[in-house]
Every structure is written in structure tokens, then in C-alpha cells.
N, C-alpha and C positions, 0 to 999 in steps of 0.2 A: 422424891423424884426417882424413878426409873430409867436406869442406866444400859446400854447394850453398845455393845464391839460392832463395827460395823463392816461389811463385806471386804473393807481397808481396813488394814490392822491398821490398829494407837488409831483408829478413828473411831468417834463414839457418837450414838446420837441419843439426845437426854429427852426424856419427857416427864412434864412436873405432873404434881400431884394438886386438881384443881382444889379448893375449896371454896363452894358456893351458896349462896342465900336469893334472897330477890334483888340484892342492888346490882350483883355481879358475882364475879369471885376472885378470890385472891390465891398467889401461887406464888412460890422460891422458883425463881428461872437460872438461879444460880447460887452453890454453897459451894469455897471449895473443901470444906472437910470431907464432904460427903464425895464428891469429884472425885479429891484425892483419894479416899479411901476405894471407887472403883474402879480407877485406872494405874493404878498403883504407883502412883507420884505425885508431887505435888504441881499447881499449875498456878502460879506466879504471874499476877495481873498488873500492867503497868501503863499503858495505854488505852482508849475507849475511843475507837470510829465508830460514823454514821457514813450511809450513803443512800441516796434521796433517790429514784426514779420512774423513769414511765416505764408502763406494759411495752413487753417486750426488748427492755432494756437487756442485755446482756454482760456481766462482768466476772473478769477472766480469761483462764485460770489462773490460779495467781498463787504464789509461794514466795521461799523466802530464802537466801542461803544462808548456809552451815558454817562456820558461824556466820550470823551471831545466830539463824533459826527465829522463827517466833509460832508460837501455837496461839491457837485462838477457837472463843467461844463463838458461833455465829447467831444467832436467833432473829425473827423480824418482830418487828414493833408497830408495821403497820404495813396490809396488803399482804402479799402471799408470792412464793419463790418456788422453782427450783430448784433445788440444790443439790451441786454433785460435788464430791471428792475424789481424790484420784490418784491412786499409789507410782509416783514416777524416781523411787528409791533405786538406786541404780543397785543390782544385786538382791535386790526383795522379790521373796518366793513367790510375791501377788505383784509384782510390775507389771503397770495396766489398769491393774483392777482397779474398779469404780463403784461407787454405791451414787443413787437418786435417790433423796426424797424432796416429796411434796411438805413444804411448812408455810406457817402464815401464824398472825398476831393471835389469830383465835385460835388457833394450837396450843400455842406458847412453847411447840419445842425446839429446841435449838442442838446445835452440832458442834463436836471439839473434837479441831483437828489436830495434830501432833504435829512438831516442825518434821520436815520432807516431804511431807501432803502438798498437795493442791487443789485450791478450791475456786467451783465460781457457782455463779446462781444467772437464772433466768427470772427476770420481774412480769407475775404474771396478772397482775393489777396495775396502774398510774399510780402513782406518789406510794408506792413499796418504798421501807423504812428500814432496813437493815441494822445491826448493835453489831460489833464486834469487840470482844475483849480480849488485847491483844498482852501473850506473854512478856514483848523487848517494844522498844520503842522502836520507830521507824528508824532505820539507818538507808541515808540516798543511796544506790549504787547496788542494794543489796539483795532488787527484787528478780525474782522470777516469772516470767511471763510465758502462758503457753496456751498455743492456740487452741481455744476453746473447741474447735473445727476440727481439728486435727482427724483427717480420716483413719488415721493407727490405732485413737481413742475410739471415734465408732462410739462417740456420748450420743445417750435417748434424749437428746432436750425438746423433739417433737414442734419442732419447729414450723409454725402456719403462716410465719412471714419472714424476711428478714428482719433479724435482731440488730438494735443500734448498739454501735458497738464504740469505746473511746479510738479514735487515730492510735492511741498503744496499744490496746488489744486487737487491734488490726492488724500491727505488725507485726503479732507475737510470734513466736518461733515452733515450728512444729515439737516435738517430741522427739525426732531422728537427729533433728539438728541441735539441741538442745542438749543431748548425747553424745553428740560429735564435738560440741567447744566446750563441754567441762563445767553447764550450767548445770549438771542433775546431781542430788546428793547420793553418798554411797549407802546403801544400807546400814552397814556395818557401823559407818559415822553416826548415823540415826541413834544405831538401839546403844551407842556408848553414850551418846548426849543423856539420851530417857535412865540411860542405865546413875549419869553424874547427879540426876536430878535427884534421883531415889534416893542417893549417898550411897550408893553399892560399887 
């Protein structure tokens, strides 16, 4: 698989290496030796979502707080996303910064975002199949919500209709406000967590 850093530091986006015949083809959509060995840590799997939806579904943006943090693998499994990540580390020399891409099942590439990130995706087929492999288990209480809208993000999701959106990511909180109650991780927090993981 072929690894690259993405416009958001500690964000990666992976793409496998197909191999094909006439039945299909078969591909590693995920190793963490190899993982670990390009992002120079380890990524500790203990959780596994799905989330099911229609075109133009929208979900997001969504994070996790520090602790406990969770990183995660994203890839789709069926139909095809948008998907953005989005640096909201409070003190990070790229706050703001965003990467989009385009993925879907016939890709087969997926995204590993680092805890402080935040992600969401646009479904842009009916019954889009999302994976997520998630570094911690869910902890209640512990999520990050930010509105996908957010005119201060100024996200390309290219929108031709309104997006359905859950009652919670309707209510999510801008990015100002979000800064203002002590939801956004610090920088510095971040790259000591990535730094504990390495053993450094």
C-alpha cells in the first residue's frame, strides 16, 4: 500500500496496492506493521463501526477528546464519500487546514486520522457503507461535534442540495465557540500523546 501525509499533519491517506485477475482483485486495505512503520507509531485497533446511508447524507465533523483521544481508519465498503479532515488543534501551525478527497469501495482507499483531527464525509451514492477502525472504545460524554457548515472552515463539500443531517450535527458548535468552552485539543497535547505512543 502506498502511504502519503496529508495537507493535515498526522493525517494520512492510504491507497492499496490492487491485485487483479478475471474474477476481481484482491487487496490489504489495512496492515498495521506497514501503517506503523509510515507514520511512525503504532495504531492500536479496538473498536470496528459501520454507518449505513442515503446520497447526500452528511456526517460530522466529529472528533474525540484528549484524553482519552481515538484515531481511526476510515474507508468505504460500499458507494462512494467525500471526505474531509480538518486540523482544529488549538496551537497547530496548520489550524484550519483541511484536506478533501474523493473515495469509494472501488478505490479501496481509506484515511487515518490522528486523535485532534476531525472528520466527516458527504455520502454521495444511497446505501454508502462506511468501516471505521477505531483506536479506544467509545467513551459517552467524550465526543466532539463541529459544525460541518462552519463558515470559518469554508469546507468544499459542493453542495447541490441540502444535506440530511442527524438532530446532533445540527446542533454542533461552530469552531469559535468550540474555542471559546475548552472543546478543542491543545497542540502541544496532541504531539505528546503521538510522542507516548512511539515510547519516546
Amino acid at each position: 500500500m502506498k502511504v502519503r501525509e496529508m495537507a493535515v499533519p498526522d493525517a494520512f491517506h492510504i491507497t492499496p496496492h490492487k491485485i487483479g485477475d478475471v474474477r476481481g482483485n484482491f487487496y490489504e486495505s489495512f496492515r498495521h506493521d506497514r501503517l506503523a512503520e509510515e507514520i511512525g507509531r503504532p495504531v492500536p485497533l479496538v473498536q470496528v463501526n459501520y454507518s449505513v446511508s442515503r446520497k447526500s447524507t452528511l456526517r460530522g465533523l466529529h472528533g474525540t477528546l484528549l484524553p482519552p483521544g481515538q484515531a481511526k481508519v476510515v474507508c468505504v465498503v460500499r458507494g462512494a464519500i467525500l471526505d474531509i479532515v480538518v486540523d482544529v488543534r488549538l496551537g497547530s501551525p496548520t489550524f484550519g487546514a483541511h484536506e478533501a478527497n474523493w473515495m469509494s469501495a472501488e478505490s479501496g482507499d481509506s484515511v487515518f486520522v490522528s486523535e485532534g483531527l476531525v472528520h466527516g464525509f458527504l455520502a454521495l451514492t444511497d446505501d454508502t457503507c462506511v468501516s471505521y477502525l477505531c483506536s479506544t472504545e467509545f467513551v459517552p460524554g467524550t465526543q466532539v461535534d463541529i459544525d460541518p457548515l462552519d463558515a470559518e472552515l469554508d469546507l468544499p463539500w459542493q453542495l447541490s442540495e441540502t444535506p440530511l443531517m442527524s438532530a446532533k450535527d445540527s446542533r454542533a458548535v461552530s469552531v469559535a465557540t468550540a474555542r471559546r468552552t475548552g472543546l478543542l485539543p491543545r497542540y502541544e497535547d496532541c504531539l505528546a500523546h503521538y510522542a507516548a505512543l512511539r515510547g519516546t
